[in-house]
DOGURO-598043 format. One line per 3 residues: number of its first residue (from 1); for each residue x, y, z of C-alpha. Coordinates in Angstrom, 2 decimals, m for minus. Example, Ala and Ser with C-alpha at 12.3 -4.5 7.8 and 13.67 -1.06 7.14 Angstrom:
BEGIN
1> 12.30/m4.50/7.80 ~ 13.67/m1.06/7.14
END
This chain:
BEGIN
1> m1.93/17.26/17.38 ~ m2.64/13.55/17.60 ~ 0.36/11.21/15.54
4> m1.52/8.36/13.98 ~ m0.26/4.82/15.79 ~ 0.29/2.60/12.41
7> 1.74/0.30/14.26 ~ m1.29/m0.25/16.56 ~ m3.94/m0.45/13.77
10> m1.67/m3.26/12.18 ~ m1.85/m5.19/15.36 ~ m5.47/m5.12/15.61
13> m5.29/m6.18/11.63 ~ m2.48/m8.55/12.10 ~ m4.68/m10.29/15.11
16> m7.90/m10.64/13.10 ~ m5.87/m12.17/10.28 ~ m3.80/m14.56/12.69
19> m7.46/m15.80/13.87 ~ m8.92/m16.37/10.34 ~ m5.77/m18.33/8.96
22> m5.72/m20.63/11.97 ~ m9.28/m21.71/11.19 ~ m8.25/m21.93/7.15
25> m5.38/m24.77/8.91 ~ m7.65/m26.34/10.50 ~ m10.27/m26.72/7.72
28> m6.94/m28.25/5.91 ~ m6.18/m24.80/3.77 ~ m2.30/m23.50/4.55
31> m2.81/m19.75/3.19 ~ m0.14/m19.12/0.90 ~ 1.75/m15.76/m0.25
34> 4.24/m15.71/m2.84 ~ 6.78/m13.08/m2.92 ~ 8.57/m12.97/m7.14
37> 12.17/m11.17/m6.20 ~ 13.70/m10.16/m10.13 ~ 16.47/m8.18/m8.44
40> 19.07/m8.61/m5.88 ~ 18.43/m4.80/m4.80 ~ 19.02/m5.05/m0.88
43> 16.24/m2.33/m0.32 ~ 14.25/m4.80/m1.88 ~ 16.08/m8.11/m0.04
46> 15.15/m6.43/3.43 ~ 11.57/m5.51/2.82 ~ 10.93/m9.58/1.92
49> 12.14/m10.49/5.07 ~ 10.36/m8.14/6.79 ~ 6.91/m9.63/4.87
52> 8.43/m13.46/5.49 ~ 8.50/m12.71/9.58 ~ 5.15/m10.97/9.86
55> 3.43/m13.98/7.65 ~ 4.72/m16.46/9.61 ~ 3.85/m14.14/13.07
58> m0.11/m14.74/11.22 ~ m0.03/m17.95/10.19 ~ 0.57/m17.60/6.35
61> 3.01/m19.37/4.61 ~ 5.20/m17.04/2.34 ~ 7.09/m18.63/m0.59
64> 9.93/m16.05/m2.07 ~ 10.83/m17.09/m5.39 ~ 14.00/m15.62/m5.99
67> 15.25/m14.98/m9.98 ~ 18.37/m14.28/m11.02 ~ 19.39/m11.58/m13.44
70> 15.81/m12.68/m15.39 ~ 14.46/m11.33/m18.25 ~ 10.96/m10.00/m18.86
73> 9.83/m12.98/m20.52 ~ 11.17/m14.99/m17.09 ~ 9.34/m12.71/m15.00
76> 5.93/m13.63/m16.62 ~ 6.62/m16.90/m16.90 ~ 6.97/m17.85/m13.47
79> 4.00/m15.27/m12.34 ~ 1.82/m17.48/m14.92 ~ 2.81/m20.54/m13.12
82> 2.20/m18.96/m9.48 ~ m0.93/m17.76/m10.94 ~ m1.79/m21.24/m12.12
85> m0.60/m22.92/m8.72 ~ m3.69/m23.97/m6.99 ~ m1.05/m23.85/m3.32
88> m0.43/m20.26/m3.92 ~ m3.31/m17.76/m3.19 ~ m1.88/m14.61/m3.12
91> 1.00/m13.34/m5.57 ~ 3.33/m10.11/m5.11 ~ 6.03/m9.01/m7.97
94> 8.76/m6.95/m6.23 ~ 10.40/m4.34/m8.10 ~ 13.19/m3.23/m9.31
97> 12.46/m4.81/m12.33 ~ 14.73/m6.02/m15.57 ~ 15.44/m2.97/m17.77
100> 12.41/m2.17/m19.77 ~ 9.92/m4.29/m17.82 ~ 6.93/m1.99/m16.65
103> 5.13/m3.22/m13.94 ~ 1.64/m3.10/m15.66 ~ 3.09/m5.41/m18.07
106> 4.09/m8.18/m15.78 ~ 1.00/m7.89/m13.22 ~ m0.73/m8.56/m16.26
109> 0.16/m11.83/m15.83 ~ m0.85/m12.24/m12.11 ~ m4.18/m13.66/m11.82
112> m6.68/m10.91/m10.53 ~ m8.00/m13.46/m7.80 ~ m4.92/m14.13/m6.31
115> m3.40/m10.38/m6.88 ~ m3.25/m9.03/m3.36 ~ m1.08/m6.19/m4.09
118> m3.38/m4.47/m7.42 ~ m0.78/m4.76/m9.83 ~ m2.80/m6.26/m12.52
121> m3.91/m3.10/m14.49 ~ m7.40/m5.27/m14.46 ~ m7.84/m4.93/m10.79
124> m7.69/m1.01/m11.12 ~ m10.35/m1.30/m13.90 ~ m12.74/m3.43/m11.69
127> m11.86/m0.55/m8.64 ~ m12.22/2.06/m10.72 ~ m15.89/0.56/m11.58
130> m16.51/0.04/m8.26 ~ m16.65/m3.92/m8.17 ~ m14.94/m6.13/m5.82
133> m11.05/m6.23/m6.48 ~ m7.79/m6.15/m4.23 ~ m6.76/m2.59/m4.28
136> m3.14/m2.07/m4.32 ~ m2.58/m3.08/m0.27 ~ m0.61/0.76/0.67
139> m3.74/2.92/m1.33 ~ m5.89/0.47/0.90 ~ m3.80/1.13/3.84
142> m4.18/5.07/3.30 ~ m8.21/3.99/3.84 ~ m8.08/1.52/6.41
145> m6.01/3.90/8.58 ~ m8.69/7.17/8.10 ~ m11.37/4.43/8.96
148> m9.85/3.23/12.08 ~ m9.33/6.62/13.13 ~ m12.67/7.26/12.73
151> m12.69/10.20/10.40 ~ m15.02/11.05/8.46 ~ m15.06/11.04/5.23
154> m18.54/11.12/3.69 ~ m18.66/14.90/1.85 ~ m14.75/15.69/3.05
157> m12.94/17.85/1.03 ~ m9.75/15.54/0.45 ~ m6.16/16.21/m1.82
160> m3.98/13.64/m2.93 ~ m1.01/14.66/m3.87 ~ 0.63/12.08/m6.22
163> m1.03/10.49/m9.13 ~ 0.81/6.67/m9.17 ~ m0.91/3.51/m10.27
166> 0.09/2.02/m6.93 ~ m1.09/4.83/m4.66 ~ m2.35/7.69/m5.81
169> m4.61/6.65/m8.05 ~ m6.24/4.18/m6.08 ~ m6.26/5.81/m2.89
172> m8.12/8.67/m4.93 ~ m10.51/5.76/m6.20 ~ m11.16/4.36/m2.16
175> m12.20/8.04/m1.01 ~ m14.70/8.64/m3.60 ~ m16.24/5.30/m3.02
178> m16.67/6.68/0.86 ~ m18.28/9.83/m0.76 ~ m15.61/12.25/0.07
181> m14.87/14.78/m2.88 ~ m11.54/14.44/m3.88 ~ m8.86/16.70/m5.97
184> m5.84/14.97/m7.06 ~ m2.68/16.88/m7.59 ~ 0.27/16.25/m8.89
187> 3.79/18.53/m10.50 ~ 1.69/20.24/m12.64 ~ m0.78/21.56/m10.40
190> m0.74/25.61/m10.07 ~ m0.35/26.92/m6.74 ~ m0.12/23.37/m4.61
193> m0.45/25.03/m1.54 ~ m3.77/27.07/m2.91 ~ m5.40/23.53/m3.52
196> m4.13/21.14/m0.25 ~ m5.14/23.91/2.30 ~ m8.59/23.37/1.56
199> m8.47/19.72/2.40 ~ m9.68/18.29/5.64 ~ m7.44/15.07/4.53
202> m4.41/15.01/2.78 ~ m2.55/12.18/1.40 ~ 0.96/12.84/m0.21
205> 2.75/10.18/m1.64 ~ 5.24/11.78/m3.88 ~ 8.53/9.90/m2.93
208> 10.05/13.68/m2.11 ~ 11.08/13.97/1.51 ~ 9.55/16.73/3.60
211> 8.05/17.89/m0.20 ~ 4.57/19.30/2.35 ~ 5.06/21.99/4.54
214> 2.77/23.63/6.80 ~ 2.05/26.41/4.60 ~ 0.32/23.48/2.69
217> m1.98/22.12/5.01 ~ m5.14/23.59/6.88 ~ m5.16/23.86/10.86
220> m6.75/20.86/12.00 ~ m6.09/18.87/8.93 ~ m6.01/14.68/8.87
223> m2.37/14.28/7.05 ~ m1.40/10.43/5.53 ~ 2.29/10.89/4.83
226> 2.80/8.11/2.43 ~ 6.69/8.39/1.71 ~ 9.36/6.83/2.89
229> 12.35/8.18/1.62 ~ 16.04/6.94/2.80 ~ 18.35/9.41/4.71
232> 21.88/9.70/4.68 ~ 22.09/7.98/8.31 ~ 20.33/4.88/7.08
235> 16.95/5.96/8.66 ~ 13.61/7.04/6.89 ~ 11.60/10.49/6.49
238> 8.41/11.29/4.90 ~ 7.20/13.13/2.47 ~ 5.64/15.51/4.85
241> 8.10/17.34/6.85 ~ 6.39/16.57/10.50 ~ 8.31/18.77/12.71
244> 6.54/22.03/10.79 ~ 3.38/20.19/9.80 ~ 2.53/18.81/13.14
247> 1.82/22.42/14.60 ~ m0.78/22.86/12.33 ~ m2.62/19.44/11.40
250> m4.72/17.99/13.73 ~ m3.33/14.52/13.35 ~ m0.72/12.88/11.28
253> 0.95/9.27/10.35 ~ 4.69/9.39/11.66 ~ 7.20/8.11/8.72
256> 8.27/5.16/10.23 ~ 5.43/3.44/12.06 ~ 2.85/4.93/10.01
259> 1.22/3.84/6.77 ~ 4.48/0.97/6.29 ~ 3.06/m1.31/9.05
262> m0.32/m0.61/8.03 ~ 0.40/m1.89/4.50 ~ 2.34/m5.10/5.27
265> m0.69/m6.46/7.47 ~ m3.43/m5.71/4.78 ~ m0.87/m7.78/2.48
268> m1.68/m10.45/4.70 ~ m5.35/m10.00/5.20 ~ m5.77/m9.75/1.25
271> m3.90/m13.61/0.71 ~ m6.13/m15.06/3.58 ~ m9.35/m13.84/2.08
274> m8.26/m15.24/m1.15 ~ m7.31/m18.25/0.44 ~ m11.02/m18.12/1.69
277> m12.60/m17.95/m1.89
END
């Protein structure tokens, strides 16, 4: 059993995006993320700094625009005027969000060029159909990862398990464009175990900790665990429990150091190709 180095593949990202924005300086573009923050959640608080530190490790400047106890209508309001900031080339709304505030609703209001993290329900349309679009950067990481790894995926019998707008659903929408046939599952599927055992790759992002046993996966199996789900002990698990798993897949992503590292980099790559439109 082979655990998947995340961390690794973002380097190798992180240093192909580090080269690309330093020639965007020079040509006299500074490629800009900004980060909207509508909460003060500290789960939230941390993973900004953690994006602000790995921009600035790259070259890309990342503007945090922090609101206080907004409403929706402030929300969309100040994504209209990042989206109408010709400085800003990439745009990322955090959540929590303000009580009844969906998150199609506000990404709405992000323009699709500059929305590097797919939460504008138009850039699922145009991935859904196939045409060029920023997928939503962890569904993207959940590809870039199997790709790097070199597995392949053309005719692969692949399970999802999860059916979000932010991962499932897009990640499901990636491996069919590489020509993999793909069954999505979610908490209605009958017999979960019956369906993931016949996949060579499965992806679980359910936000359960150690939801996938090994009685769900097949021997050999490519496993993308997805979750990241706090512990008592201020650490982070998985939604795959890897200490049974691992003696039955052939390779898996550890939870942390897995898809998380993978995801912040493409977040990066994303803003300095828009920066290059």
């Amino acid at each position: 059993m082979t655990l998947i180095d995340g961390r690794a593949i973002a380097a190798a990202i992180t240093a192909e995006v580090t080269e690309t924005a330093a020639k965007l300086r020079e040509s006299g573009t500074a490629p800009t993320l900004a980060v909207l923050v509508p909460t003060d959640d500290d789960a939230t608080a941390w993973y900004v700094r953690s994006i602000e530190r790995a921009a600035k490790k790259v070259g890309v400047d990342c503007r945090v625009v922090q609101l206080e106890k907004p409403t929706g209508e402030d929300v969309t309001r100040e994504l209209d005027k990042l989206s109408a900031d010709p400085s800003v080339h990439g745009i990322i709304c955090q959540t929590p969000l303000p009580e009844g505030v969906t998150l199609d609703h506000v990404g709405a209001h992000i323009d699709p060029a500059k929305d590097v993290d797919g939460a504008n329900p138009v850039s699922l349309g145009r991935l859904t159909a196939g045409l060029p679009t920023y997928a939503p950067a962890t569904a993207a990481a959940v590809l870039e990862i199997l790709k790097r790894e070199q597995v392949a995926l053309s005719g692969a019998q692949v399970a999802v398990v999860g059916r979000s707008t932010i991962v499932g659903k897009p990640a499901a929408l990636l491996l069919l464009g590489e020509h993999a046939t793909v069954t999505v599952c979610h908490s209605r599927t009958k017999d979960l175990a019956a369906v993931t055992k016949t996949a060579d790759v499965l992806v679980v992002a359910v936000g359960r900790a150690h939801f996938i046993g090994a009685d769900h996966v097949k021997p050999g199996a490519v496993v993308i665990d997805v979750g990241t789900n706090p512990t008592p002990e201020g650490g982070l698990v998985g939604d795959v429990d890897q200490a049974t798993v691992q003696e039955i897949a052939g390779s898996i992503t550890p939870v942390p150091g897995g898809v998380g590292p993978v995801t912040t980099s493409l977040l990066l790559r994303h803003t300095v190709t828009a920066a290059q439109s």
